[in-house]
ROKOL-351779 format. One record per residue (C-alpha): z, x, y; residue in one letter; chain. Coordinates in Angstrom, 1 decimal, always signed. Layout:
// ROKOL-351779
+--------+--------+--------+----+----+
|     c3 |     c1 |     c2 | aa | ch |
+--------+--------+--------+----+----+
|      Z |      X |      Y |  a |  A |
...
+--------+--------+--------+----+----+
// end
This chain:
// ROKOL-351779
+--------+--------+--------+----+----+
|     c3 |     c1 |     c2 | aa | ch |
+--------+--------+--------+----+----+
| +134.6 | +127.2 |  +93.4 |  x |  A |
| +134.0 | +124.7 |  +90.7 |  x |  A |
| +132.5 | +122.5 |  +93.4 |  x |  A |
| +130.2 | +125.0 |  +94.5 |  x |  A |
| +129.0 | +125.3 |  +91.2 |  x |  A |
| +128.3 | +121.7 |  +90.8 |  x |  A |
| +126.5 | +121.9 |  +93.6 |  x |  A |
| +124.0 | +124.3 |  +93.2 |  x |  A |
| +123.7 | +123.4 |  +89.5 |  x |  A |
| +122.8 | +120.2 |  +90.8 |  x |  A |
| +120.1 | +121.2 |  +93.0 |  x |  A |
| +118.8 | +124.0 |  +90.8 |  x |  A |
| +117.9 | +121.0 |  +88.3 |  x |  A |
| +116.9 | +118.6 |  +90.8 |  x |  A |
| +114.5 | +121.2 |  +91.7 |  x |  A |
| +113.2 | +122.0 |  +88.3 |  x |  A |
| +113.0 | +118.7 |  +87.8 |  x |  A |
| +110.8 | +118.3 |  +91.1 |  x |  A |
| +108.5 | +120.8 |  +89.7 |  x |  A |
| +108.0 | +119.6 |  +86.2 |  x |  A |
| +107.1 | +116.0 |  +87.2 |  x |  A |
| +104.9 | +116.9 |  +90.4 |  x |  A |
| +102.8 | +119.3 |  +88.1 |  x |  A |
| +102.4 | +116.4 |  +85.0 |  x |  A |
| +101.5 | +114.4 |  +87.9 |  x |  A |
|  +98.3 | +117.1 |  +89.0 |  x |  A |
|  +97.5 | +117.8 |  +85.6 |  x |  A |
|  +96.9 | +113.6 |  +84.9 |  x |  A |
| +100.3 | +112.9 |  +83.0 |  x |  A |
| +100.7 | +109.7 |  +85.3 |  x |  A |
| +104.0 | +108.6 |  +86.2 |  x |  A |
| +105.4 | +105.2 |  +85.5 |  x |  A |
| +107.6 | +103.5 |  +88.6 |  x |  A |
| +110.2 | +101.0 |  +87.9 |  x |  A |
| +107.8 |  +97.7 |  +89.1 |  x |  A |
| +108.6 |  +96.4 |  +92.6 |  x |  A |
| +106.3 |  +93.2 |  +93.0 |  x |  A |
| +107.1 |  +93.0 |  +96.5 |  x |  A |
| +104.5 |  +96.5 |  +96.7 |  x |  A |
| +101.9 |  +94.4 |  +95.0 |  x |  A |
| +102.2 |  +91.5 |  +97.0 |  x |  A |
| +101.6 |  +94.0 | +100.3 |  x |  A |
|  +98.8 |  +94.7 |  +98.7 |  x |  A |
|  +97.3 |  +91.3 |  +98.9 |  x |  A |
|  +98.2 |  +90.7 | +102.5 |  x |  A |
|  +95.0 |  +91.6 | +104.0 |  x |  A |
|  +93.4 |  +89.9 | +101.7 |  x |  A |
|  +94.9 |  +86.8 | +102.2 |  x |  A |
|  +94.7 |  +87.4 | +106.3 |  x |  A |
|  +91.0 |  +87.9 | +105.6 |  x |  A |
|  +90.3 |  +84.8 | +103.0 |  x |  A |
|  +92.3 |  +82.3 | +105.9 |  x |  A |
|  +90.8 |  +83.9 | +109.0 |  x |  A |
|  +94.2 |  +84.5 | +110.6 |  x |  A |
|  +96.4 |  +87.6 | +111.0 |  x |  A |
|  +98.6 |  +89.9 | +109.5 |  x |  A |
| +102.3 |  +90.4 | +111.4 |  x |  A |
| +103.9 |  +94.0 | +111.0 |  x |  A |
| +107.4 |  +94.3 | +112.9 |  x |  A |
| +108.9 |  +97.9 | +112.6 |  x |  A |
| +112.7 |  +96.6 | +113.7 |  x |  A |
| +114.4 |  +99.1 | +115.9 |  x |  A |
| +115.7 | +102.7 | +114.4 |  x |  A |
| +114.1 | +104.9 | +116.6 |  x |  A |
| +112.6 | +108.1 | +115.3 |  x |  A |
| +115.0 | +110.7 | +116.4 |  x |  A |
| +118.1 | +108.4 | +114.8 |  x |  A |
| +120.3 | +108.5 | +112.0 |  x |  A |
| +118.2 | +105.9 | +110.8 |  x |  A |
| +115.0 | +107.5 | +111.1 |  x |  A |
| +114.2 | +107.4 | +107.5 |  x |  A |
| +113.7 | +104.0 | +107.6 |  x |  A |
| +111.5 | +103.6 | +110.5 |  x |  A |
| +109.1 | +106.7 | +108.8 |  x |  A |
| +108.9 | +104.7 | +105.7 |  x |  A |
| +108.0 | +101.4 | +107.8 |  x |  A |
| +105.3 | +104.0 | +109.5 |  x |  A |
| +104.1 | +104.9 | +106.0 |  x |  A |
| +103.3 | +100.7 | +105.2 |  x |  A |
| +101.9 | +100.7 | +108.4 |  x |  A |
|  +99.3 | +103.0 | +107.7 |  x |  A |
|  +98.1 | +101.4 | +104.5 |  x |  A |
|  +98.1 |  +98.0 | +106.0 |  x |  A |
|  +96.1 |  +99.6 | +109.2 |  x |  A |
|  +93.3 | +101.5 | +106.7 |  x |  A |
|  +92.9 |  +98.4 | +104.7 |  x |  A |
|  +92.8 |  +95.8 | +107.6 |  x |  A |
|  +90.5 |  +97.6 | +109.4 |  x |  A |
|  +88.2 |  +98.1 | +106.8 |  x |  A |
|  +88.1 |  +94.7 | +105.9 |  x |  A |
|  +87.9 |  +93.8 | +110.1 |  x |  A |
|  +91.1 |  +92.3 | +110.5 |  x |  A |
|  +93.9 |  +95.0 | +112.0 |  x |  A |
|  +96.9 |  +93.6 | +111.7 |  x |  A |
|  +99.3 |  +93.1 | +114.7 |  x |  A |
| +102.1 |  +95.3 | +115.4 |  x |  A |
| +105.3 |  +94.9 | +116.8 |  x |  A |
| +108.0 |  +97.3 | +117.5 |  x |  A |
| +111.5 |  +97.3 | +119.1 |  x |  A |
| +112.1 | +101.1 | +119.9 |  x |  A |
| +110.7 | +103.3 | +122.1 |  x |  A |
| +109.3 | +106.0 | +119.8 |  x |  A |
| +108.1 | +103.8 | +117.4 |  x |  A |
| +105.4 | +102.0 | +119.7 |  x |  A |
| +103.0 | +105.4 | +120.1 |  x |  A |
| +103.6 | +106.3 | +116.0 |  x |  A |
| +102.3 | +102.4 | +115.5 |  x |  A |
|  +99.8 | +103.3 | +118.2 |  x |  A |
|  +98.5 | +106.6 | +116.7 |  x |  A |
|  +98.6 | +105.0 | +113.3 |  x |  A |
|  +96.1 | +102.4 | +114.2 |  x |  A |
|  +94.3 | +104.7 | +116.1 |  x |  A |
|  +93.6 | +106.5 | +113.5 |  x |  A |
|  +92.8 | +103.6 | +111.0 |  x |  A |
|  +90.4 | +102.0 | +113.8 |  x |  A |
|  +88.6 | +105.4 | +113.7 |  x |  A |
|  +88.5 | +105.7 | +110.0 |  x |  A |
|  +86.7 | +102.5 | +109.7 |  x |  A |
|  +84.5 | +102.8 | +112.3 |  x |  A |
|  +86.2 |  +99.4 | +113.2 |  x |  A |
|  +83.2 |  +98.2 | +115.9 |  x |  A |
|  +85.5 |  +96.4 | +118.3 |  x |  A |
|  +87.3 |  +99.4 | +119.1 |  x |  A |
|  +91.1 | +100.0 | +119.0 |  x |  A |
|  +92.9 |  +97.9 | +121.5 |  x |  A |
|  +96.2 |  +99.2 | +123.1 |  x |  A |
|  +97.7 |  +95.5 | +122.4 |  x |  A |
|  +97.8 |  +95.8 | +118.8 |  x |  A |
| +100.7 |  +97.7 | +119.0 |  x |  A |
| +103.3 |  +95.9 | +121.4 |  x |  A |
| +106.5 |  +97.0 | +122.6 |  x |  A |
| +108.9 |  +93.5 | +122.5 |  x |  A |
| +112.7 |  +94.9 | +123.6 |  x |  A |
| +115.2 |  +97.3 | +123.4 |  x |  A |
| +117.5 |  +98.3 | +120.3 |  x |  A |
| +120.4 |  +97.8 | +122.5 |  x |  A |
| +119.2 |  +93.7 | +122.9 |  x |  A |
| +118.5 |  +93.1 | +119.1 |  x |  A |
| +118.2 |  +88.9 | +119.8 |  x |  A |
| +115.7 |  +90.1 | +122.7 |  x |  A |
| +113.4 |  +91.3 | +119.9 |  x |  A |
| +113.7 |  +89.2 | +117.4 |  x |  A |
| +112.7 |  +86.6 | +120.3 |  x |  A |
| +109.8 |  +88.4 | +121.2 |  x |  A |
| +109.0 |  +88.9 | +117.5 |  x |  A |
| +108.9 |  +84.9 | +117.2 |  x |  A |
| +106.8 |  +84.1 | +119.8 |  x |  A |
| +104.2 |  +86.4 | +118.5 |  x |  A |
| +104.1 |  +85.2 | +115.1 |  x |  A |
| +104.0 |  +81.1 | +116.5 |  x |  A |
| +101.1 |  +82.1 | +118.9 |  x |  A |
|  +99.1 |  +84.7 | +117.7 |  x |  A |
|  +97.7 |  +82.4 | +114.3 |  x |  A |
| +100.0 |  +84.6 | +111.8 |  x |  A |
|  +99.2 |  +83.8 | +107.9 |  x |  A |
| +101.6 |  +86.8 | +106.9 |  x |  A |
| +104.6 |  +88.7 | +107.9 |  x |  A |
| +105.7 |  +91.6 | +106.9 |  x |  A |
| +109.3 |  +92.8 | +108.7 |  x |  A |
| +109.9 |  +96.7 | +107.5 |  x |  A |
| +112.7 |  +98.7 | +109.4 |  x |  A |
| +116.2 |  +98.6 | +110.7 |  x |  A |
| +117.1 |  +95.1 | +111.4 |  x |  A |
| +120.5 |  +93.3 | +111.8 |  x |  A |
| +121.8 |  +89.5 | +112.0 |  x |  A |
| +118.4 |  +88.8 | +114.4 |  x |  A |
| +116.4 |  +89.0 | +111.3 |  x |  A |
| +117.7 |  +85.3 | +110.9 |  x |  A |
| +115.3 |  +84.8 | +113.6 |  x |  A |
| +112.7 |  +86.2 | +112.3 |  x |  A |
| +112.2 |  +85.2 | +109.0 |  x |  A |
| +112.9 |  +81.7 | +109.8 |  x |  A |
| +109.9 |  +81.9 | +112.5 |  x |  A |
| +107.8 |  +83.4 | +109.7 |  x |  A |
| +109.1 |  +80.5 | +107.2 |  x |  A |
| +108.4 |  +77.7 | +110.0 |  x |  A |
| +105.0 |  +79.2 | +110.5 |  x |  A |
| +104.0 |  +79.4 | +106.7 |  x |  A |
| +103.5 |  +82.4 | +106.7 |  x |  A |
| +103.9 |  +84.6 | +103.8 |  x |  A |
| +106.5 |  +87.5 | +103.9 |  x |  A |
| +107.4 |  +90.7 | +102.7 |  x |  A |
| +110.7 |  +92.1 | +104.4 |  x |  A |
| +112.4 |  +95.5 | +103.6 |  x |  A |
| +115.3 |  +97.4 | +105.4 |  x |  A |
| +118.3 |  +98.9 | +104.5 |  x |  A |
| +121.0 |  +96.8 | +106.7 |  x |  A |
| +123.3 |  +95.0 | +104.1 |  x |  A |
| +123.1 |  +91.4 | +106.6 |  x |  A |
| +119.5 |  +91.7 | +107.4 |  x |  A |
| +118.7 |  +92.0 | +103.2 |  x |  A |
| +121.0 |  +88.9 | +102.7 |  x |  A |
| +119.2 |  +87.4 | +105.3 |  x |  A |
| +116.3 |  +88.0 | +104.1 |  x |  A |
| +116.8 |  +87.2 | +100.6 |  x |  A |
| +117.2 |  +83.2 | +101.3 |  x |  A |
| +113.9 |  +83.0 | +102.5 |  x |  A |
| +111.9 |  +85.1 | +100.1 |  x |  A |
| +111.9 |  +87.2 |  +97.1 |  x |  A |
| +109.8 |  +89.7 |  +98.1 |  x |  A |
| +112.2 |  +92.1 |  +99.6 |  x |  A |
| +112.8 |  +95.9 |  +99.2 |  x |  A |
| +116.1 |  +96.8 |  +99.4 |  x |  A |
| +117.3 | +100.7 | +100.4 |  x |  A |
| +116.0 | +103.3 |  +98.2 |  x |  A |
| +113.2 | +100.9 |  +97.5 |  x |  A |
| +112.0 | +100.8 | +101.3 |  x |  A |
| +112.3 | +105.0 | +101.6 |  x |  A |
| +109.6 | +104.9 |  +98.2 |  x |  A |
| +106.9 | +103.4 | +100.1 |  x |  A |
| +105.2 | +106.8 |  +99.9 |  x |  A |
| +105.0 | +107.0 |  +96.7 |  x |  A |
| +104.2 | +103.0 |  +95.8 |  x |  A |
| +101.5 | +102.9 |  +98.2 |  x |  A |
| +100.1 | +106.3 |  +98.7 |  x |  A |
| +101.2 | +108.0 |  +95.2 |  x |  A |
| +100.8 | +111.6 |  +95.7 |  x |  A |
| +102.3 | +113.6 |  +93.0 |  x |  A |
| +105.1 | +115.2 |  +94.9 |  x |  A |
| +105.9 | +111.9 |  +96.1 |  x |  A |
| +105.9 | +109.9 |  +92.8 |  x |  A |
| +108.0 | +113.0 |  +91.2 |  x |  A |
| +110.4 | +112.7 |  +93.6 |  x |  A |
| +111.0 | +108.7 |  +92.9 |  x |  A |
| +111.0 | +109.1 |  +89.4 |  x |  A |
| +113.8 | +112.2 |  +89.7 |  x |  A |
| +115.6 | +109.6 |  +91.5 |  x |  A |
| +115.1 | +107.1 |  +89.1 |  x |  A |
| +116.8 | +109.3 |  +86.2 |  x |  A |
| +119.6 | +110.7 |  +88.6 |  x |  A |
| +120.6 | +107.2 |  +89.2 |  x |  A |
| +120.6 | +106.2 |  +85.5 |  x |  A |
| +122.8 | +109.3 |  +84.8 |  x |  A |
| +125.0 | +108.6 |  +87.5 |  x |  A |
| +125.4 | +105.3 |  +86.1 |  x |  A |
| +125.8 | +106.5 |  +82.4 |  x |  A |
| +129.0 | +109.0 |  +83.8 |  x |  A |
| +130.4 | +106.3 |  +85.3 |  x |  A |
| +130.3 | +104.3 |  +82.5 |  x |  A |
| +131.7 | +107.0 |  +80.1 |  x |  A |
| +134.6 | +107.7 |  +82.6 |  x |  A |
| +135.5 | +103.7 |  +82.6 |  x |  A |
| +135.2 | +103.5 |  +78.5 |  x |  A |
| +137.3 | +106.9 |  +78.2 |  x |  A |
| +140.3 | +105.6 |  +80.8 |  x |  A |
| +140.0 | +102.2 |  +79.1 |  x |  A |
| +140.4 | +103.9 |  +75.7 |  x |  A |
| +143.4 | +106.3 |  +76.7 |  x |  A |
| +144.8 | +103.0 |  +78.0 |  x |  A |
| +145.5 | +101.3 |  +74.8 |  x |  A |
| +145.3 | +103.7 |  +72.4 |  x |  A |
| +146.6 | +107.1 |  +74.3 |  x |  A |
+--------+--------+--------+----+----+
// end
């Protein structure tokens, strides 16, 4: 019974809470996010794709969307259509690889849609989006991922998604290219990985706020910054709890 409680008390102020920052948010009370420079340097990447007359890289790993890791792969979705409205207004779409099956016509409708935005004159081109392997042959991808960023002129790479060990592979192309990166998922190995050959990485939580970093509507920033003050309460418990058992220790 007590947990029950808990529960609902939990979500009953979760849920206040919701409400109270998304309507700050619509009346102009802005919301301040914890600062994640790897959202500003995505912001730059077309830019820089457009200054050096090369191309921007966006790899979606392999969580399909009807997984457990779904999430992931609908945040990925949600850079990818920034990246697509910006590089196609500037007239430099960026290229898109995917290695699941129901990720290549989401990055297809994505870029679709940003092509048609723009009124981009070339007109959208099925091969922007490619198909590279299977998740069941992650080294097959990550492969396929290399050989497009060596021969298709790539100045940046940016690897959102479910990735494993291959994204040794992948970075490392990236890093042998040049090419500047920005790589977030939420596989333990991939973010080690990742983190010896840049610093701009987006780790868990951080990956599933790209909503809200990039887009910012108010439901969306409310909901980060709830999470933001669940997590430092959750912290502060776990704290007191540690301090009280260390204090009945010696002096109970």
């Amino acid at each position: 019974m007590d947990a029950f409680v808990l529960t609902v008390g939990t979500v009953i102020i979760v849920a206040v809470l919701l409400l109270l920052f998304t309507r700050a948010q619509q009346r102009g009370r802005l919301i301040a996010l914890r600062p994640l420079p790897a959202y500003n340097i995505l912001h730059d990447q077309i830019g820089q794709a457009v200054e050096s007359g090369s191309q921007l890289h966006l790899t979606l790993g392999q969580a399909g969307l009807t997984s457990v890791a779904s999430p992931t792969s609908i945040a990925s979705l949600t850079i990818l259509d920034t990246l697509a409205k910006d590089g196609c207004a500037n007239g430099t779409p960026p290229l898109v690889t995917v290695g699941e099956g129901t990720l290549l016509p989401a990055a297809q409708d994505s870029l679709l849609h940003a092509y048609n935005e723009a009124q981009f004159t070339s007109g959208f081109q099925a091969g922007a989006a490619q198909f590279i392997a299977a998740e069941t042959d992650p080294f097959a991808y990550a492969a396929g991922v290399t050989s497009v960023i060596h021969h298709a002129r790539v100045s940046n790479n940016v690897a959102v998604g479910r990735f494993g060990a291959e994204m040794a592979l992948i970075a490392s192309a990236a890093e042998r290219a040049s090419a500047a990166q920005v790589i977030g998922t939420d596989d333990p190995i991939a973010m080690a990985l990742a983190r010896a050959v840049t610093d701009n990485v987006l780790i868990g939580e951080e990956l599933l706020a790209a909503g809200a970093y990039l887009q910012g509507s108010a439901s969306q920033l409310a909901s980060v910054r709830v999470q933001d003050l669940l997590r430092l309460l959750i912290a502060l418990i776990i704290l007191g709890i540690a301090f009280y058992q260390l204090f009945t220790a010696f002096f109970g």
